[in-house]
C-alpha positions, 0 to 999 in steps of 0.5 A, a space after each residue: 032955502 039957500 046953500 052955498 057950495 064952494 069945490 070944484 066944477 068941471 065941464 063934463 061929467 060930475 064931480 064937486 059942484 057938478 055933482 052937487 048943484 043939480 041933486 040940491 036944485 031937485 030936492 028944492 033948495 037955491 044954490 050958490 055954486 062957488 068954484 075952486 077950479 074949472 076943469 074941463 074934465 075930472 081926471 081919469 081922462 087921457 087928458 083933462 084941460 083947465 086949472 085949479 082957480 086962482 086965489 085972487 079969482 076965489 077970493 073974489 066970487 066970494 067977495 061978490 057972494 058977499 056982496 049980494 047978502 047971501 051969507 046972511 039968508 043961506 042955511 049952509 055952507 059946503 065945502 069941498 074939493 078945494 086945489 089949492 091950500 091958498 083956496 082953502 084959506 080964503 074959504 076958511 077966512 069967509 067960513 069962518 067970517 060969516 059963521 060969526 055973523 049968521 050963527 044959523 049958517 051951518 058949515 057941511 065940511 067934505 074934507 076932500 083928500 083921497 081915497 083907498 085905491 087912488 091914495 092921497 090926490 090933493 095938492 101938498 099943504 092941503 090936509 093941514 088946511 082941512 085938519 087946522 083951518 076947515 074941519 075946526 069950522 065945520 057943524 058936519 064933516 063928511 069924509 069918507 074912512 080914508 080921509 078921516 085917517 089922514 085928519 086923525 092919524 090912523 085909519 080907524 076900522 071898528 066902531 068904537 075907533 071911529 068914534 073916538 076919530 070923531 071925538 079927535 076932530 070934535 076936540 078942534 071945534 067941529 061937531 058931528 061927523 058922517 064916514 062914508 065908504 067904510 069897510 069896518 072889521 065886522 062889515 058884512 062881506 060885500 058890503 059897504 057901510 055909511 056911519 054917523 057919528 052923533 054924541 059919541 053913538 055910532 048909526 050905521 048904515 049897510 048897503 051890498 057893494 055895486 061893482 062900479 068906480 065912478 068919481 064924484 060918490 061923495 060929493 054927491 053924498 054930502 049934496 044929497 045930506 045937506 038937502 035932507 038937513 035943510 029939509 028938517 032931517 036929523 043927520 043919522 036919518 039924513 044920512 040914511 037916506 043920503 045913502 040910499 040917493 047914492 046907491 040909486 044913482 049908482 045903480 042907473 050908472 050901473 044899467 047903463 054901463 056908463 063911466 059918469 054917474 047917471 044923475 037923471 033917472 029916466 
């Protein structure tokens, strides 16, 4: 089981690729890390080196993913954190080029854009991107309730608004969606829910909120989802225990009061 993930990579910690590759590799698939950026660092740092690739250099590994046949025996494709909308062009051209050829290949689209407390952190032009060219391709799409807000124009905050959110987004061509982070009108107090959208239902799925912030939660969600889907899970079950993945690795960061995600237990 091949998968091939294109966002970003970073040198410490984990963030993009590098929260994702390692989760994917232990639930035993192959993956093809394809980066978008190269960063020494993710950014709530005092300082962070690096830079978002260029497009020619993007264009180019996927060029050589290409050529090496993958595309052909890989049973999905992730997208992520893309830096740059000229990235998020050529990954849409190769998407959408490969979905063509291999209709088995599933797109896992992780329209990375923001979130509540931090607000919109990606380049101008890049929601367009995601909205017009990325999530249209895309079998799943993972955004979390700020980002799906952004794709749809009003952030939705009961169930029935986030279906017909999804409904919105299946109107461009995708298919089914999974919300991440939601705090909806009659979430439990202090509680945080995952919601699958499939065939206009909406599977819920409630965790209590650990009192920690570190980066790179829905990355590792949508590597977490993906694996289970390679391993033959529907998605509402897939996202359940996508959610659970994340809660325990949230809870390891949080015993070992660390400001990265603890990816390894012990």
């Amino acid at each position: 089981m091949l998968v091939i993930s294109i966002q970003s990579q970073v040198v410490y910690g984990h963030v993009g690729n590098s929260a994702a590759v390692y989760p994917m590799q232990s639930m035993g698939l192959e993956v093809a890390a394809v980066p978008t950026t190269l960063l020494s660092n993710q950014p709530h740092y005092p300082t962070m080196r690096g830079r978002v690739l260029e497009t020619e250099l993007v264009a180019d590994l996927l060029l050589g993913v290409e050529e090496r046949g993958l595309p052909q025996s890989a049973g999905a494709v992730v997208t992520g954190y893309m830096g740059s909308p000229e990235n998020a062009t050529v990954t849409a051209d190769f998407v959408r080029r490969w979905k063509a050829m291999n209709p088995a290949l599933i797109h896992i689209c992780d329209p990375v854009i923001g979130d509540d407390d931090l607000g919109v952190f990606v380049a101008d032009g890049l929601i367009d991107r995601f909205r017009d060219d990325l999530t249209p391709l895309a079998d799943i799409v993972t955004p979390n309730q700020f980002e799906l807000g952004r794709l749809v124009g009003e952030r939705p905050d009961t169930a029935e608004g986030l279906i017909e959110a999804a409904r919105l987004l299946s109107g461009r061509g995708t298919g089914r969606t999974v919300v991440t982070g939601c705090v909806l009108v009659d979430t439990a107090p202090g509680e945080v829910e995952t919601v699958t959208i499939e065939e206009g239902r909406a599977h819920r799925v409630s965790i209590a909120r650990i009192p920690i912030r570190p980066s790179g939660t829905g990355d590792l969600f949508t590597a977490y989802l993906t694996g289970w889907l390679m391993r033959g899970e529907s998605l509402p079950q897939a996202a359940v225990r996508a959610t659970e993945g994340v809660r325990q690795v949230l809870l390891r960061t949080a015993a070992a009061d660390v400001f990265e995600m603890r990816l390894i237990g012990d």
